[in-house]
N, C-alpha and C positions, 0 to 999 in steps of 0.2 A: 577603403573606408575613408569617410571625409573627415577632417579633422579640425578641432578648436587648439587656437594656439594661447597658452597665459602670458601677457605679457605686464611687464608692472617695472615701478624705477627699483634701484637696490633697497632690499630690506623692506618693500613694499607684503612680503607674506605669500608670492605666487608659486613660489618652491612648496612650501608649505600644503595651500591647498593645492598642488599636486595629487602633495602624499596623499592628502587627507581623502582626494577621491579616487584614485587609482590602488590604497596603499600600498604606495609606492614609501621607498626610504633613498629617494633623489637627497644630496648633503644641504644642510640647513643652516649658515651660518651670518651672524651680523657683519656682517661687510661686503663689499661690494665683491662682484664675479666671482661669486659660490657656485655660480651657475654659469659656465661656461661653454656647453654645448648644449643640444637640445635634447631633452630625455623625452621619451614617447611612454604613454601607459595609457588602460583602456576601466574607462569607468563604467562602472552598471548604472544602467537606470531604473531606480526605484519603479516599480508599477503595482500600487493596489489591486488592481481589476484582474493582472495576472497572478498574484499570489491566494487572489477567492477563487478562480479557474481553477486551479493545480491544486485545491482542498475541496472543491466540488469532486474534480474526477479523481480526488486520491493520485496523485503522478508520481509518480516513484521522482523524477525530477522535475525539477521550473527552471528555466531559463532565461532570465532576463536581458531587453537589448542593451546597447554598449555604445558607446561613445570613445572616439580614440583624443585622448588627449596630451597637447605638449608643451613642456615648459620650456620656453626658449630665453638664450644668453638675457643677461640684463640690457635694460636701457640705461642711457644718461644723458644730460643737457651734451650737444653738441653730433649724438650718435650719427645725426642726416649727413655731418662731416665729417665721419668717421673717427670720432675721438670714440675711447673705450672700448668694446667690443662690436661700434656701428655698423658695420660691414655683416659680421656675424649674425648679429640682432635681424638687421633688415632681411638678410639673405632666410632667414626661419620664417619669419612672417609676411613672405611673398609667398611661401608652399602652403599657407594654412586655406581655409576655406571660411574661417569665420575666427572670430576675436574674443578674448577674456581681457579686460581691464580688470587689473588688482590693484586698487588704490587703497593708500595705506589710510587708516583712519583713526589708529591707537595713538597712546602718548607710553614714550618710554625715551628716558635722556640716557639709558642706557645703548639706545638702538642709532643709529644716526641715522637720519632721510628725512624729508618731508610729512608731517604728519597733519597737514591740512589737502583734504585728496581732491580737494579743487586744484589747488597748484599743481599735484600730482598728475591732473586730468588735461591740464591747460600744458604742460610740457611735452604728455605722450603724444598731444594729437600737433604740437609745432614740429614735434620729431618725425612723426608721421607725411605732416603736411610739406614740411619741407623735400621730405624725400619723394614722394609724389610728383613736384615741384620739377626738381630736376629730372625725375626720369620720364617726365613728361616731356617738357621742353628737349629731350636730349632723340624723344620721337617724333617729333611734329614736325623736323623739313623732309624726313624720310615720307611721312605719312601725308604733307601736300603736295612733296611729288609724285607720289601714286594719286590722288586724287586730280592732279595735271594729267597725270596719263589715263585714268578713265581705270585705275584698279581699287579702288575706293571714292564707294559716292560720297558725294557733296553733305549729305544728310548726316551719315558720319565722321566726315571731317568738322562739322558744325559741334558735333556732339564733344567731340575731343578738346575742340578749341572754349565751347563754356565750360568744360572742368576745368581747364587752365584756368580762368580765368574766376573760377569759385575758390579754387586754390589761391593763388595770388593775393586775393580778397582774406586767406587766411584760415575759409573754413574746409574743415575736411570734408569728402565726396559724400560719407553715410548720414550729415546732417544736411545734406541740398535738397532732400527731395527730388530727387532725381527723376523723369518721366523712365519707363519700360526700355525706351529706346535707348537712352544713355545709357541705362544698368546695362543691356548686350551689349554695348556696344566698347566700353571701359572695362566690361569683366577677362579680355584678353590683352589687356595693357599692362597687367602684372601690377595695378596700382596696388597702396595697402588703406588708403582710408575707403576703397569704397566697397572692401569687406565688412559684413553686417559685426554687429560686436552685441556685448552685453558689457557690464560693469559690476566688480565685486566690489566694495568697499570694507577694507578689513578692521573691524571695531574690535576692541577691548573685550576681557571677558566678562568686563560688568556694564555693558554698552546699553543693554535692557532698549527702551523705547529711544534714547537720544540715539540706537545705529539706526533704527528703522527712519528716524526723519531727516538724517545726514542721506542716507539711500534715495529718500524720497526728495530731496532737496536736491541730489544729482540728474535723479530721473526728467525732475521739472527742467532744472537748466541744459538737460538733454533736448527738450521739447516733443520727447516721442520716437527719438530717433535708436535710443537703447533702454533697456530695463537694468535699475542698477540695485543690488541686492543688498541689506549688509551679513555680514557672516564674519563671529569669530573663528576665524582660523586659526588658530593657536588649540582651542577648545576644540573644536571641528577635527583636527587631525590627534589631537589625544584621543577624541572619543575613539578616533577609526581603526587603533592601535588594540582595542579592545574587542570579544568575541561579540557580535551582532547584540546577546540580552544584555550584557553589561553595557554597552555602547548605551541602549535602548533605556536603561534604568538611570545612568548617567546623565541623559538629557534633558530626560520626564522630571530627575529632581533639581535640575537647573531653570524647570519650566520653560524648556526650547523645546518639547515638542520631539517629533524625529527628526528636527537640525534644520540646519539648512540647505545642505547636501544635497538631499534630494533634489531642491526648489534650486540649485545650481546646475547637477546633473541635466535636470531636463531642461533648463531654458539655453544649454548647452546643444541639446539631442534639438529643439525646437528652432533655434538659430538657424541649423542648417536642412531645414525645409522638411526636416524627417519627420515621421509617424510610424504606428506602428498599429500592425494588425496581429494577431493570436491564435492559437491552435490550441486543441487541451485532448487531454485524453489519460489513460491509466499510464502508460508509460511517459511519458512528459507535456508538460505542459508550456508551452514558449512564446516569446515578445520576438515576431520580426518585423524590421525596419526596410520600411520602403519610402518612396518620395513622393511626397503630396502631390494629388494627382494621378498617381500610378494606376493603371488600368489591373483587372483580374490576371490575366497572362502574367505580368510584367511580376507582379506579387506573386503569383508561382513560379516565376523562375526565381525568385528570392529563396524559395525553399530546394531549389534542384532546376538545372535548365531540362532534364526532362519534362516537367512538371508544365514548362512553358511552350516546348515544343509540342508536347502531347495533349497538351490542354484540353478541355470539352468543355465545363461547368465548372463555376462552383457552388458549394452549400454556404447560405450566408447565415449568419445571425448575430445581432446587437449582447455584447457582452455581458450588461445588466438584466437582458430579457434573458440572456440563457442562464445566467444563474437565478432569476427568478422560475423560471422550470424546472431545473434541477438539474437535470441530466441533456448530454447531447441525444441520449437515442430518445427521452421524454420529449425533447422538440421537434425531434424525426417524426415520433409516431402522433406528434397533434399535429402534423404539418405547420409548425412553426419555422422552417427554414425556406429561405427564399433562395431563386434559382437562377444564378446570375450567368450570363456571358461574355463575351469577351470586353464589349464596349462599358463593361460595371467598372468603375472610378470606386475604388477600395476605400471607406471612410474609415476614421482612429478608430479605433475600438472594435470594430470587425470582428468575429470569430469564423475564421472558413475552413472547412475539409475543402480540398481539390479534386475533381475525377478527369483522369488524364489517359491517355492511350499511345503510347508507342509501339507495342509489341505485337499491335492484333487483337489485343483481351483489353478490355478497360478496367485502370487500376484506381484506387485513390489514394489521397495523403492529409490525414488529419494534419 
């Protein structure tokens, strides 16, 4: 499973929303390396469209997709040179696959840190960019003397040396704009800016509309490069301490709606190129996660590698057209389902039964 890693300065709140979407009870304390190693935990992703499936077909269960998430060591000014847990830190978020910035955005003089999350934003990516830096430079003689010997083209050695030199300049690799070519060809150099990110910004519980334009005023000075959210976490992981309706009554009279959780959850799951296609039926109804782009085969083996080995077909249909039918066997018998084969590219929201054959008998698999 690919994973988002939180990363944020001490007392920035990324322990916090851990808990709050994993409920997890990783320790929570104001001072610095609370958080000493990396805790791992797997969050659900909310999905409307599967929760109308799995009351269409009555499922005895629903199953939502998942996202593994983890909270690694803290950061601090100097980490790239190893002051405070740098070593640590760095070493978590070269395994991750994709980035959570939690930048702190409350005011409390009982908490110490930074509570202006520009300054917070402007140190993680020099801690970032610095270490890049060196472990860039610490590959490049190795890497033009393979390109002297004809084991690496010229085309990639060119690609290497303008990261250096975008780095250098200061900015980290995920706001370059980077062409195709550069992205493969840096995504095996274990860099960490030019893993995609998002951005939390952690607001007070009485944050109301001024977190939403602190977000959006991140977003801007991002230029595109990540979506930054605000979310109180503090509230956010109370709420998640409570059974699903009280969570849900809790928020609605806060007028947050169903949080922001969710809208963290998935630009989490979305980060990392995921989608997800759907199965429903009397006994379960389930969210699986496949990779944008994934062919029919490929999505059945998500459910069983027999499924991909044996493949034949699948039954297709768009999730809001089948619950405007009603029923799966209602869209069977209008011939509403469509008849895909191997070359079918599985779009979100998909709903497929599989007909597969391994044994001699052709089986399927809602």
């Amino acid at each position: 499973m690919e994973r988002v890693g939180l990363i944020g300065l001490p007392n920035s709140g990324k322990t916090s929303l851990f808990n709050a979407l994993t409920r997890g009870s990783a320790l929570v304390a104001p001072h610095m390396f609370s958080t000493t190693e990396t805790t791992v935990g797997i969050a659900q992703v909310p999905d409307a469209r599967l929760q109308a499936l799995g009351r269409m077909s009555a499922s005895r269960k629903v199953v939502p997709a998942s996202v593994e998430v983890v909270d690694i060591a803290g950061l601090v000014e100097g980490s790239s040179a190893g002051e405070g847990l740098g070593n640590r830190f760095l070493a978590g978020i070269r395994e991750m696959d994709a980035l959570c910035y939690v930048l702190r955005g409350f005011e409390d003089p009982q908490v110490p840190g930074y509570e202006a999350p520009e300054t917070a934003l402007s140190v993680l990516e020099l801690e970032l960019v610095m270490a890049d830096i060196s472990s860039l430079e610490g590959q490049m003689a190795r890497k033009r003397k393979q390109a002297r010997g004809g084991q690496l083209s010229a085309s990639d050695l060119e690609a290497m040396e303008r990261a250096l030199d975008i780095l250098q300049s200061g900015v980290p690799l995920y706001r370059a704009g980077l062409v195709e070519h550069d992205q493969a060809v840096l995504k095996d150099l274990f860099l960490l800016t030019v893993k995609p990110i998002f951005v939390v910004v952690n607001v007070g519980e009485d944050a109301g509309a001024s977190g939403v334009e602190i977000a959006d005023k991140l977003s801007s000075e991002l230029g595109g490069a990540a979506e930054a959210l605000a979310v109180s976490v503090k509230l956010e992981a109370e709420a998640s301490l409570l059974d699903p309706q009280d969570a849900s009554e809790l928020l609605e009279g806060l007028g947050l709606g169903e949080g922001a959780l969710p809208r963290v959850a998935h630009a989490a799951y979305h980060l990392l190129g995921r989608r997800t296609f759907l199965t429903t039926g009397e006994k379960e109804s389930r969210a699986w996660t496949f990779k944008s782009g994934a062919h029919a085969p490929e999505c059945a083996g998500v459910i069983h590698s027999d499924l991909q080995r044996g493949f034949i077909r699948a039954e297709v249909i768009r999730w809001d057209e089948l619950l405007e039918i009603g029923s799966w066997s209602a869209a069977k018998a209008g011939g509403k389902l469509r008849v895909e084969g191997k070359d079918y590219e599985v779009q979100d929201g998909d709903v497929l039964e599989i007909r597969f054959n391994v044994s001699g008998s052709p089986s399927r698999r809602a």
